[in-house]
C-alpha positions as semicolon CSV with decimal commas, in nm:
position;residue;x (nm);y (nm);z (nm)
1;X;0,208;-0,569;2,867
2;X;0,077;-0,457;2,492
3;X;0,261;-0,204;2,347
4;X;0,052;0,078;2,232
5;X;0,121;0,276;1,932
6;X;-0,041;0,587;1,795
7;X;-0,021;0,593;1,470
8;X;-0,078;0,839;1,178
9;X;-0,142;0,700;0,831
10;X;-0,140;0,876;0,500
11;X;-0,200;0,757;0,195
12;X;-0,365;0,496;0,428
13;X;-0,505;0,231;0,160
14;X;-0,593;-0,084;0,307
15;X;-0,406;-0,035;0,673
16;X;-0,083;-0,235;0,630
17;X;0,066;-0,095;0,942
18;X;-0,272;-0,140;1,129
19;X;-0,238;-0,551;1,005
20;X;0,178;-0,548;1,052
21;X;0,101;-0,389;1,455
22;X;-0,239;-0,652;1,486
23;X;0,006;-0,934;1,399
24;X;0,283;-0,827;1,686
25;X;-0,021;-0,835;1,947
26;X;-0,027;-0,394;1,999
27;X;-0,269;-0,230;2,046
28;X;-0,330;0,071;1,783
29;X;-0,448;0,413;1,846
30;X;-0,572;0,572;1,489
31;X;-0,523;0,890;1,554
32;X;-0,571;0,973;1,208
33;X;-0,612;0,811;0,894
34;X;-0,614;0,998;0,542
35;X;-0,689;0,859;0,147
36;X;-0,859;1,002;-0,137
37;X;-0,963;0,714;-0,307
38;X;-0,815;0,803;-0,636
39;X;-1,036;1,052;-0,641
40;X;-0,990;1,372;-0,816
41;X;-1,139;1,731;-0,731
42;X;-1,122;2,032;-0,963
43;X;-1,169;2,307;-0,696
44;X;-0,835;2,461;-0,729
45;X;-0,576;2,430;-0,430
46;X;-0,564;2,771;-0,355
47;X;-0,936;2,833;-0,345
48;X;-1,012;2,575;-0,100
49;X;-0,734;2,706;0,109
50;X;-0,872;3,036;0,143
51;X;-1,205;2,884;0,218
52;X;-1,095;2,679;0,535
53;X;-0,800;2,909;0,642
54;X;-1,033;3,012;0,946
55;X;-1,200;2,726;1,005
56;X;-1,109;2,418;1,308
57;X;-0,939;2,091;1,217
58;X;-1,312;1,961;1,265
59;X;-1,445;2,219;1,053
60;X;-1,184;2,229;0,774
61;X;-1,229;1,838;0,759
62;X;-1,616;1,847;0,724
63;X;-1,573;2,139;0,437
64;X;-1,285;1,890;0,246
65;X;-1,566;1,606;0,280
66;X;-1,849;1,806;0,111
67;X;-1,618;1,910;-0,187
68;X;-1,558;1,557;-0,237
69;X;-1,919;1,393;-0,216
70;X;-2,002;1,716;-0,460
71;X;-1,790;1,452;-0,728
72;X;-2,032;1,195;-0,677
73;X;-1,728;0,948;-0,680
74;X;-1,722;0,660;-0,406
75;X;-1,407;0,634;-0,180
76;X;-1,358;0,268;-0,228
77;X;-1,090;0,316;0,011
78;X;-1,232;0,440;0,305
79;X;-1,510;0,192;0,253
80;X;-1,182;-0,076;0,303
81;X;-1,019;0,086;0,602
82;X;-1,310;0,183;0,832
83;X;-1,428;-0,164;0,759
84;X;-1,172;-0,338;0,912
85;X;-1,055;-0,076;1,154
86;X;-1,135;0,169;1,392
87;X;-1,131;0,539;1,310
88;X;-1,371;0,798;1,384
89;X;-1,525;1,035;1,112
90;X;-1,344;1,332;1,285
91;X;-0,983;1,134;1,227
92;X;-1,070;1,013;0,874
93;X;-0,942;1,287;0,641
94;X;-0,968;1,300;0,244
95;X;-0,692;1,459;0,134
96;X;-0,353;1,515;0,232
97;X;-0,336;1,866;0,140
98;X;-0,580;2,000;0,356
99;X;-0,482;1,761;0,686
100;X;-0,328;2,040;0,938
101;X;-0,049;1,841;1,154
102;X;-0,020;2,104;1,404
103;X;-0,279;1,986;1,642
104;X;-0,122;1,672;1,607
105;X;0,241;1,769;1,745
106;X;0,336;1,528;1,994
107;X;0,053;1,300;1,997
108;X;0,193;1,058;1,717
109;X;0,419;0,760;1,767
110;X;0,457;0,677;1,438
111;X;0,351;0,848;1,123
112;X;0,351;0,591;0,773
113;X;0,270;0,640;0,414
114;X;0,427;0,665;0,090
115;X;0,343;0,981;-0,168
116;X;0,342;0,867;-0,548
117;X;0,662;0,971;-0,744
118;X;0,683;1,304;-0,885
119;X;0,953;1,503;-1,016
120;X;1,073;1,820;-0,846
121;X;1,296;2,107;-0,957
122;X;1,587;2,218;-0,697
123;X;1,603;2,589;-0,617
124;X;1,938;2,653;-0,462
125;X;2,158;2,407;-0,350
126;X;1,938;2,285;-0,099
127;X;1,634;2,223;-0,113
128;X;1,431;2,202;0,193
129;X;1,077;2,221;0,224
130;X;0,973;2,511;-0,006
131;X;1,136;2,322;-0,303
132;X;0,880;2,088;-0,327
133;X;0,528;2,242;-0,237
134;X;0,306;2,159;-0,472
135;X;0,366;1,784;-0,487
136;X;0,233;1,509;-0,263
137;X;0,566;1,455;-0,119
138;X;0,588;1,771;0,026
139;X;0,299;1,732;0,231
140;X;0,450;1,423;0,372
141;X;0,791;1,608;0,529
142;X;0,525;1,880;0,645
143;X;0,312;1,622;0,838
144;X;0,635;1,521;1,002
145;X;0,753;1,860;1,072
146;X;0,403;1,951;1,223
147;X;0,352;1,655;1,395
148;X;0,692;1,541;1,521
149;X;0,638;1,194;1,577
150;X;0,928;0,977;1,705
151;X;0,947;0,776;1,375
152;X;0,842;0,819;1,061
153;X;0,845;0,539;0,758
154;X;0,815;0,648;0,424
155;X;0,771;0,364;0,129
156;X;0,802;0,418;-0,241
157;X;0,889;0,215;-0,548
158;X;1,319;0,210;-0,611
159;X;1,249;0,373;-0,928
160;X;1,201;0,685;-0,683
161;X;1,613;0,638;-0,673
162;X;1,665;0,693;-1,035
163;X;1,373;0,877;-1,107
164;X;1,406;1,230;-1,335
165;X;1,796;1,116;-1,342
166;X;1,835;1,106;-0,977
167;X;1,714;1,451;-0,924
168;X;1,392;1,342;-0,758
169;X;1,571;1,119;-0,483
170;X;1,865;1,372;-0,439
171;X;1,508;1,614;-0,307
172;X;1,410;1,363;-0,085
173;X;1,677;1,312;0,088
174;X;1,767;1,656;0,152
175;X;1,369;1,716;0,206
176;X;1,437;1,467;0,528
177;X;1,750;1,621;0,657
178;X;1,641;1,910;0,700
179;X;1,339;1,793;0,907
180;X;1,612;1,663;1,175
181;X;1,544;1,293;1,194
182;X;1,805;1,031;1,228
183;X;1,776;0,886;0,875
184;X;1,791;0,485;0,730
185;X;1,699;0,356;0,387
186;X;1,723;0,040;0,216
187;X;1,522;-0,141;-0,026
188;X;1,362;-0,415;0,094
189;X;1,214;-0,766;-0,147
190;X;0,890;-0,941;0,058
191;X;1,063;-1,248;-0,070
192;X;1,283;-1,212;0,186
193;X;1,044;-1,211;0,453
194;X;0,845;-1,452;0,436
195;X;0,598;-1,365;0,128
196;X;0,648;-1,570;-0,151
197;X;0,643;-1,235;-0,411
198;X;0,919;-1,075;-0,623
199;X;0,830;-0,701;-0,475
200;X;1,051;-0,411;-0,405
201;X;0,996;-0,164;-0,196
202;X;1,231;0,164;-0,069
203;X;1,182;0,232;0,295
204;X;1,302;0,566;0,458
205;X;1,314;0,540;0,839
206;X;1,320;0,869;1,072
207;X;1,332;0,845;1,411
208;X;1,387;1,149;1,603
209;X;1,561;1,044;1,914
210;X;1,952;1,038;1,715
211;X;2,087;0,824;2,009
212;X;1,920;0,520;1,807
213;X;2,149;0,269;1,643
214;X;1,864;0,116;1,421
215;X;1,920;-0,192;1,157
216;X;1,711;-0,321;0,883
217;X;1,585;-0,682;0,962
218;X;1,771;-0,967;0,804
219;X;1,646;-1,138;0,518
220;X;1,464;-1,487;0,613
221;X;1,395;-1,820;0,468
222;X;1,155;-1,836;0,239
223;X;0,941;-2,170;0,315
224;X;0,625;-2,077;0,112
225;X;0,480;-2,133;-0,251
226;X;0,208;-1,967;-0,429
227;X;0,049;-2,283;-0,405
228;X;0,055;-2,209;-0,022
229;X;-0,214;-1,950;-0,034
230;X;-0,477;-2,061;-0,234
231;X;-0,836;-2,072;-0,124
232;X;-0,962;-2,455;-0,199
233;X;-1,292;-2,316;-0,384
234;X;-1,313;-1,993;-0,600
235;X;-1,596;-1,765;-0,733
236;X;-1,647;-1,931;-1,093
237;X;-1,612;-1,597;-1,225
238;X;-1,226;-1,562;-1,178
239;X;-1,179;-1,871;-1,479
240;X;-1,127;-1,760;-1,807
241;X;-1,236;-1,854;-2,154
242;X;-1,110;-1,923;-2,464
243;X;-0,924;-1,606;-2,532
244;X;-0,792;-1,543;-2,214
245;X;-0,626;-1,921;-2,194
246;X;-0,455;-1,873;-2,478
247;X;-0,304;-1,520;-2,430
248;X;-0,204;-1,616;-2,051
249;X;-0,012;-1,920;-2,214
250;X;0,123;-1,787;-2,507
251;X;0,523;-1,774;-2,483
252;X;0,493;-1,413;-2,636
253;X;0,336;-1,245;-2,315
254;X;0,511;-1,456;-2,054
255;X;0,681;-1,113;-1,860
256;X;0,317;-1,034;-1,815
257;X;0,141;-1,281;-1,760
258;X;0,285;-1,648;-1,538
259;X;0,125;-1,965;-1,480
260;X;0,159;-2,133;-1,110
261;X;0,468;-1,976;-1,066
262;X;0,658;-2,062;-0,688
263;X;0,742;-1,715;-0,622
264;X;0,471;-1,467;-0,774
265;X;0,599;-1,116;-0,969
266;X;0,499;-0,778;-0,827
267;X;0,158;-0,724;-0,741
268;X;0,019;-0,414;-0,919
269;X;-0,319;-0,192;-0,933
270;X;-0,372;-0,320;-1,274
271;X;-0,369;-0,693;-1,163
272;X;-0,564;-0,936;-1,294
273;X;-0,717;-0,721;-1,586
274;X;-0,681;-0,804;-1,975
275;X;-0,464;-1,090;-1,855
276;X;-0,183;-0,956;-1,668
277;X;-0,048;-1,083;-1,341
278;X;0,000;-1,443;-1,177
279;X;-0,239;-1,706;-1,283
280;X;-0,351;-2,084;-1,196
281;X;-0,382;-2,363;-1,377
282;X;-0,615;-2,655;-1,264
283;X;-0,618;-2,975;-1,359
284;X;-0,967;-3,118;-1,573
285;X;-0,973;-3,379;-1,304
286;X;-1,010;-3,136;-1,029
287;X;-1,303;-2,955;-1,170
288;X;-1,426;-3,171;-1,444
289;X;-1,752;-3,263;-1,195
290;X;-1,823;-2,865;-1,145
291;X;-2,084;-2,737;-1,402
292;X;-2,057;-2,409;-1,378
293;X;-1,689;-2,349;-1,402
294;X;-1,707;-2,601;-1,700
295;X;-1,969;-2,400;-1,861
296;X;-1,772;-2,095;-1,829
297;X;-1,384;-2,234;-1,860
298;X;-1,183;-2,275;-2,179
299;X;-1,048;-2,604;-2,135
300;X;-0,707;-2,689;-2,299
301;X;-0,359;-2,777;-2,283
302;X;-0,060;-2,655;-2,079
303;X;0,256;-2,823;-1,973
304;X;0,094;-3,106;-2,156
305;X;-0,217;-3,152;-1,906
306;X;-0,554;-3,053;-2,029
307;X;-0,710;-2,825;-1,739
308;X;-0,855;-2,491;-1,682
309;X;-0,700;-2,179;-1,599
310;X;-0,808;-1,861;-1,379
311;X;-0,715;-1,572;-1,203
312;X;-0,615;-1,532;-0,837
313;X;-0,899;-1,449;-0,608
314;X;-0,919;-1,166;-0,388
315;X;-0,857;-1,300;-0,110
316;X;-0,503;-1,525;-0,210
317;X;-0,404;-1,181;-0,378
318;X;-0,448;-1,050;-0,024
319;X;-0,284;-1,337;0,117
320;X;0,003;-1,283;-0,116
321;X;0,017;-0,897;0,058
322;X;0,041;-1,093;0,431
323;X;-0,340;-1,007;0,480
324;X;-0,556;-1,250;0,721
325;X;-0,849;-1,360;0,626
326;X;-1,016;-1,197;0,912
327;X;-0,950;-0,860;0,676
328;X;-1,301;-0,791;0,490
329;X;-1,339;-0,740;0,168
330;X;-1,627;-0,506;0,111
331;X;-1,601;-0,335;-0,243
332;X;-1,628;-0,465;-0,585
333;X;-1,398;-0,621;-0,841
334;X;-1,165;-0,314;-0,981
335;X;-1,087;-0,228;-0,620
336;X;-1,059;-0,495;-0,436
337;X;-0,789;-0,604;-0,675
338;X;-0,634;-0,213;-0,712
339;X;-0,624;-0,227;-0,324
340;X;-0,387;-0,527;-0,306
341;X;-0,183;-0,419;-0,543
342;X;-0,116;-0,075;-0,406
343;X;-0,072;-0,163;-0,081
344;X;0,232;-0,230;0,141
345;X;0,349;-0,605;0,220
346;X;0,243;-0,706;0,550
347;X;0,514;-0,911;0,643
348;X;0,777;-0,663;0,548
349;X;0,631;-0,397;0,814
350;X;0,630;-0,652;1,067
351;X;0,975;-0,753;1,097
352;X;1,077;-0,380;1,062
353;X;0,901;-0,284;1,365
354;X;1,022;-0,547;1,501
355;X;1,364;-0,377;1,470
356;X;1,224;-0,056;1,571
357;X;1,090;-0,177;1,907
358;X;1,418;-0,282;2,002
359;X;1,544;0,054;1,985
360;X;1,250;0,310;2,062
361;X;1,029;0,258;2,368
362;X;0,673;0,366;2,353
């Protein structure tokens, strides 16, 4: 019988738990699903606050919503997510800070997301919740102190260890303890599990049954290449011209910018943009017969073979994050390629539920 998991996503990007719990055959309840699109709002905290301190979850959500379209910015993100998965308006929320977990308390299996680093300041000698209002990571623990799901998974970069000398970590952890979950954290490399990418990744692990006796999941064989995920044709945009070629191969920028590499580096939000990430080099034999990317292609020499050279696609940079193809890519160039890089490995997720479904029934 399918498992079925409710889950609650924050900082929800592009649904890498929804893919992780697709690929293990559940089936996934969204019971709410929350981004901001990199969007900013200048309506102070406080003031909105005031304005929705009477109103429903419904109504406080539809409020949040207008102050946002007032921007006239487009959530690329949202566009993303309820593209490829099912969530309705009502569950969609735009902003962390104004998502009320209460009504939420015992309706969530498990509650993912991962708040961008900021430094806090440590009142006391602990700090518990009140130490860190005012940053996004505080509105994490309070999601999981509202809601109470029966595990949580928080991701972040390992820089979040040494962060503001340690201070910033030394928060976190306390921030957790005091929310009484059963803690685990490790940093895990998608390498290791299957994706053929040099990427990093801290994962904090709650559960709130303390009878578990959970373990990471071992590392696995790599068996992939970069080479294993291309797409056969790509857009003739994504090949680059004279100055481009010569930057991407020039010894000088080679931590920034690699040529068919086996293992790819770190995807990031800035990938692919005045030359920086993981690049491909095609022979002239293989596209010497296509016009347009001739047209448009600097053609040259590197490794001593004359060929072309180009960026990764959207789709193999999705690939490279353990994204089917079935995902759809709806929005332009700067986020489709921001939403990759942002997001969390596929693979990884998987084989830590895995591990969690051996230990928590649902």
């Amino acid at each position: 019988m399918k498992k079925t998991i409710r889950l609650g996503s924050v900082f929800s990007g592009i649904g890498a738990p929804e893919q992780a719990l697709n690929k293990l055959g559940c089936d996934t309840q969204i019971v709410f699903a929350c981004d901001n699109g990199e969007i900013e709002i200048k309506t102070p905290v406080d003031e909105i606050n005031k304005i929705i301190k009477k109103l429903s979850l419904k109504e406080a959500n539809k409020k949040i919503k207008e102050i946002y379209a007032s921007t006239k910015k487009i959530n690329y993100m949202k566009i993303s997510y309820t593209a490829n998965y099912k969530v309705k308006e009502d569950d969609w929320f735009e902003d962390i800070r104004f998502l009320d977990g209460k009504p939420y308390k015992g309706k969530i299996d498990m509650l993912i997301g991962g708040s961008p680093c900021q430094s806090f300041s440590i009142i006391g000698k602990r700090a518990g919740l009140e130490d860190t209002r005012g940053t996004l990571f505080f509105e994490y623990a309070r999601l999981v102190k509202q809601c109470q799901p029966k595990v949580f998974i928080y991701e972040n970069v390992p820089g979040i260890l040494t962060h503001d000398k340690g201070n910033t970590w030394k928060v976190i952890k306390s921030v957790f303890n005091s929310l009484g979950y059963k803690l685990y954290s490790e940093i895990l490399n998608a390498k290791d599990y299957g994706i053929p990418q040099d990427r990093k990744r801290l994962f904090v692990i709650g559960f709130k049954d303390h009878n578990v006796n959970f373990s990471f999941p071992k590392k696995i064989e790599l068996k992939t290449e970069m080479k294993d995920y291309l797409e056969k044709n790509v857009d003739v945009k994504h090949y680059l011209g004279k100055k481009g070629f010569e930057f991407v191969t020039n010894p000088k920028y080679r931590n920034r910018a690699r040529i068919n590499p086996k293992i790819i580096q770190t995807q990031k939000a800035n990938q692919q943009f005045n030359w920086n990430g993981d690049f491909v080099f095609e022979p002239l034999s293989k596209v010497k017969n296509n016009k347009e990317i001739m047209s448009r292609s600097y053609v040259s020499t590197w490794n001593g073979q004359k060929g072309v050279i180009r960026q990764l696609s959207y789709r193999e940079c999705l690939r490279l994050m353990g994204f089917s193809d079935s995902f759809k890519i709806v929005v332009p160039n700067v986020p489709a390629y921001r939403q990759a890089g942002n997001s969390i490995v596929v693979d990884v997720l998987e084989n830590i539920f895995k591990e969690i479904f051996k230990v928590v029934k649902f």
